[in-house]
N, C-alpha and C positions, 0 to 999 in steps of 0.2 A: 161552391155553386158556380155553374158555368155562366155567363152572362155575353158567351160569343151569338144571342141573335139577336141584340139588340141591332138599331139599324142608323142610331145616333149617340155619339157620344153621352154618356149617363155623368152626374158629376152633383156630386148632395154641397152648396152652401150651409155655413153656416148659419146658427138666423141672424145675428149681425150683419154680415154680409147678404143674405137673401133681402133684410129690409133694406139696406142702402142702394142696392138693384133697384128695387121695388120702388124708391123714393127717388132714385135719380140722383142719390149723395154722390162723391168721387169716392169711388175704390181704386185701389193701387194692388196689383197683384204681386206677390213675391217668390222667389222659388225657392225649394229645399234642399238642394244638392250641396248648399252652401253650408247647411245643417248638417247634413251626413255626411257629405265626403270633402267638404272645403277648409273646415275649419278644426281646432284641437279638441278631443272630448273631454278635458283637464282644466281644469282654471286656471286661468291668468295673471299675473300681477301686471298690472303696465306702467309704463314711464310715467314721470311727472308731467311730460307733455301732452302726452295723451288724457293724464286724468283732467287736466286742467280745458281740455277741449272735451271731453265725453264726462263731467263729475259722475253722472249716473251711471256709466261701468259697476257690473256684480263682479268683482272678483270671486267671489263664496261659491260658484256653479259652473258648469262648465261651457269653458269658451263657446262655443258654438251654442250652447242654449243662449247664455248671455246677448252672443251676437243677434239671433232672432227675436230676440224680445226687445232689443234695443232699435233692428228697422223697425219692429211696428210701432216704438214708439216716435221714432222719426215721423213716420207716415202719422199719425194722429197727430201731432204739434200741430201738422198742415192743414189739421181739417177734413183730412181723409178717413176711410176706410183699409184697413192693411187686410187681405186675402192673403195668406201664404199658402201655398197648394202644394199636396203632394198626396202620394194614394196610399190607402192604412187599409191594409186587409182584399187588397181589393176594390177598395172603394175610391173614387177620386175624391180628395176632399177641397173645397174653395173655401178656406178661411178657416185653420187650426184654433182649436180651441189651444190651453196653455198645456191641460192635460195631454194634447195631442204631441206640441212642441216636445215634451218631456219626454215623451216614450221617443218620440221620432230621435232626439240626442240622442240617446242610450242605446237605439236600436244596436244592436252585438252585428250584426249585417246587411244592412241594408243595402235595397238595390239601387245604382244608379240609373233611372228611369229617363230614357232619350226616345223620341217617337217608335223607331224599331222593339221598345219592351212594354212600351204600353197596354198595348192587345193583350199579352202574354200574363203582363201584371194584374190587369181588370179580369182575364178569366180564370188564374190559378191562386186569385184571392193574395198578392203577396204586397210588400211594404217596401215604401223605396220615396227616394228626392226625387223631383222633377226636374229636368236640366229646362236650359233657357229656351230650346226646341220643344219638349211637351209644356213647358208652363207657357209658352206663347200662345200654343193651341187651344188651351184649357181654359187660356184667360178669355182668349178671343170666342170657343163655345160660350162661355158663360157671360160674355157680353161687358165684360171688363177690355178699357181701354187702353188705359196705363199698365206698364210691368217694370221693375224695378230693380237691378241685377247688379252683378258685379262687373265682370268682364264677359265679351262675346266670345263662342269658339269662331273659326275660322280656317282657311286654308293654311295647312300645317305646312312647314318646311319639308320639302324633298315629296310633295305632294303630285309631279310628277311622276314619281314613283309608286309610291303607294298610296294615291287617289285619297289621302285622307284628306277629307273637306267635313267640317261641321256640318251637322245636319240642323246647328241653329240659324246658319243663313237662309236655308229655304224655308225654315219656318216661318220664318222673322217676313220673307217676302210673301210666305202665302197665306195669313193671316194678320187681319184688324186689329193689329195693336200697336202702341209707341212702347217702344223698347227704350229705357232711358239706362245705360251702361259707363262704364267708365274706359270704352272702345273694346280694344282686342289684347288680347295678351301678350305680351314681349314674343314669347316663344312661338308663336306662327311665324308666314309668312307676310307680314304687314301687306308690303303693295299687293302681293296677292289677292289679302281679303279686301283691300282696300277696290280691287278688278271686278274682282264680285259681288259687291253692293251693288257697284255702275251693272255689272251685268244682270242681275236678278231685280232692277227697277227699286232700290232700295231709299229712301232720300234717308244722307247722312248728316246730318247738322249735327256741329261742330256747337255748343254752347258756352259759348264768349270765348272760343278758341277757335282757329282755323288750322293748328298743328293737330293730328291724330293722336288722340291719349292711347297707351299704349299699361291700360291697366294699374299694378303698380307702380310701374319704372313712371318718367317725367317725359310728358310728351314730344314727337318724335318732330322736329321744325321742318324735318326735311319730305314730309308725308304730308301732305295738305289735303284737308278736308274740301266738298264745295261749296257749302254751303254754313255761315258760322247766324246763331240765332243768341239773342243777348238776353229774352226774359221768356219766365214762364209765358206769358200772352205771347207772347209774337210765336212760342212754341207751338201754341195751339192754334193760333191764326193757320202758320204752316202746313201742318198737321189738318184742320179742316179742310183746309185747301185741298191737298195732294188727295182727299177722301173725296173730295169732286169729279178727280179726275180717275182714281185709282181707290176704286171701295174695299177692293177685298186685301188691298196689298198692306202690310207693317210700313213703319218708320221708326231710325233707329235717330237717338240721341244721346251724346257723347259728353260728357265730361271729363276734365284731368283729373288722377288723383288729387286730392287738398294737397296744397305746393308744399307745405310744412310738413308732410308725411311722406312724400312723393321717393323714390328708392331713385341715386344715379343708374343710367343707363350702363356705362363702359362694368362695372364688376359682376353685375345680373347675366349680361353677354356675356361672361368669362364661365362662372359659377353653371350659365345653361348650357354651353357646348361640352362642360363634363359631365352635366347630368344627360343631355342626347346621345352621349357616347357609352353611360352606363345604361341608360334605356336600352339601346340595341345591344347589349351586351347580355342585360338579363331577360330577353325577348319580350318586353313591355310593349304593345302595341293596341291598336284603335283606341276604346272609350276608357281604357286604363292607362291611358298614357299622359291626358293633361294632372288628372291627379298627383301621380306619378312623379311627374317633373316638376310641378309645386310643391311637392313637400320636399324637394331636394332644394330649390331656390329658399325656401323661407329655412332648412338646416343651415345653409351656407352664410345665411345675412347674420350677424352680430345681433345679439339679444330677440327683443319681438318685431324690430324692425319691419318684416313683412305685414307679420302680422297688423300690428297698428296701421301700417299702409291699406292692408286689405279694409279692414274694418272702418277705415274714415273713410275711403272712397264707396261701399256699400251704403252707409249710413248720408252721405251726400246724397246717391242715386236715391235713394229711400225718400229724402226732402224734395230733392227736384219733382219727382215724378207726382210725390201729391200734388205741389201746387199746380203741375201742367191740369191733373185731372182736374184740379177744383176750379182752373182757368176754363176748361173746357165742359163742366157741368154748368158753368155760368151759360 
């Protein structure tokens, strides 16, 4: 069914989520991309470090369901509502049911869903993640404040060549919502993205850090944030503020990965400039290329090492972000 005349984005909550709208609770929006294409569709076994920090790890399912059901229970300890959004069938959904998370793991192909396939997915009825560009949008129609991610995309390396720039920065500025992430990912161009926040009106607070995290890897000393914010409250102090002055605009919030999980910089740089030389080599480019290159970095690292990086910094943004929202429903 076609649904190209609608004249506003259409988007079905949950009814857990439609009541917490309704009541004013804090929702935390979450995206799927991390579900379909970020994470392993295989179970897990993980270190003793890690069980000893996550006890309630399912090794029995597979990683990526495990991992979803693990931020929403992040987001609930807080007090929140967890929304993970992605579209099934066609439909945008705000706030998966578990039955939904299931299918959505298993999906054999799904799409990875970034504003440019939106349209395309809501009118040919098809099933896909939402990157951190359409779930900013999505969160921001549906009047959710909070969004809760892993890493930003950003200005790619050799970007002036081929113009690739995330198309999560201009969401992130053209839409009402706090993006609470673990910065940008190794493999851009850091000061790049870091030009383009300052350029696109973005405020970057730095939370109890003023070095730019830098995703997995251990953040970067020599990249400095402007602005470093020490608690949930003063998050949302911030964040009211700049909505004074800037209603319609996002702000991004930064964490390091957990220092304990955190991957060295010097062998990730060694490991990506063979994986950017096998990208150009098997002609991997635009939205197939951060995937791409992350499953060649978490091949190259020793055991689940990425892995468990990914997953405790997810699960951190996950915490932070309720208690901002439930700072900011106060």
């Amino acid at each position: 069914m076609s649904r190209l005349n609608a004249t506003t984005l259409s988007w079905t909550p949950s009814a857990e989520v439609a009541d917490a709208l309704r009541t004013g609770r804090a929702v935390v929006a979450l995206e799927s991309t991390v579900l379909t294409h970020g994470l392993p569709r295989s179970p897990r076994t993980m270190s003793e470090k890690f069980l000893r920090a996550y006890p309630s790890w399912n090794a029995s399912v597979p990683a990526n369901l495990a991992a979803a059901r693990a931020a929403e229970l992040a987001v609930r300890a807080r007090d929140a509502i967890p929304a993970t959004i992605a579209v099934i069938d066609g439909v945008v959904c705000v706030g998966l049911t578990d039955d939904q998370l299931v299918r959505l793991a298993a999906q054999s192909d799904p799409l990875k869903i970034s504003l440019r396939d939106l349209g395309p997915a809501i009118a040919f009825a098809r099933t896909g993640g939402t990157t951190v560009a359409s779930t900013s949008l999505i969160a921001c129609a549906a009047g959710i404040q909070l969004f809760a991610t892993g890493g930003i995309g950003g200005v790619h390396r050799g970007w002036s060549t081929t113009l690739d720039i995330s198309a999560d920065l201009n969401a992130i500025a053209t839409n009402r919502v706090v993006v609470v992430c673990a910065g940008a990912k190794i493999l851009l161009d850091l000061p790049a993205t870091l030009e383009a926040l300052e350029a696109l009106g973005i405020p970057a607070l730095g939370y109890r850090t003023r070095a730019l995290p830098r995703f997995t890897v251990e953040a970067d000393p020599e990249l400095l944030l402007p602005e470093v914010v020490h608690s949930p409250a003063e998050i949302a102090a911030v964040v009211a503020a700049h909505w004074t002055a800037q209603p319609t605009r996002g702000a991004l919030v930064m964490q390091p990965c957990p220092e304990s999980f955190a991957l060295s910089a010097q062998p990730i740089e060694v490991a990506l400039a063979a994986a950017l030389e096998e990208a150009k080599a098997c002609g991997v480019r635009g939205a197939a290329t951060t995937p791409f290159l992350l499953a060649r970095l978490a091949a190259c690292e020793s055991g689940n090492q990425v892995l468990e990086a990914n997953l405790a910094l997810l699960f951190a943004n996950a915490t932070l972000a309720a208690q901002v929202a439930t700072a900011l429903a106060r």
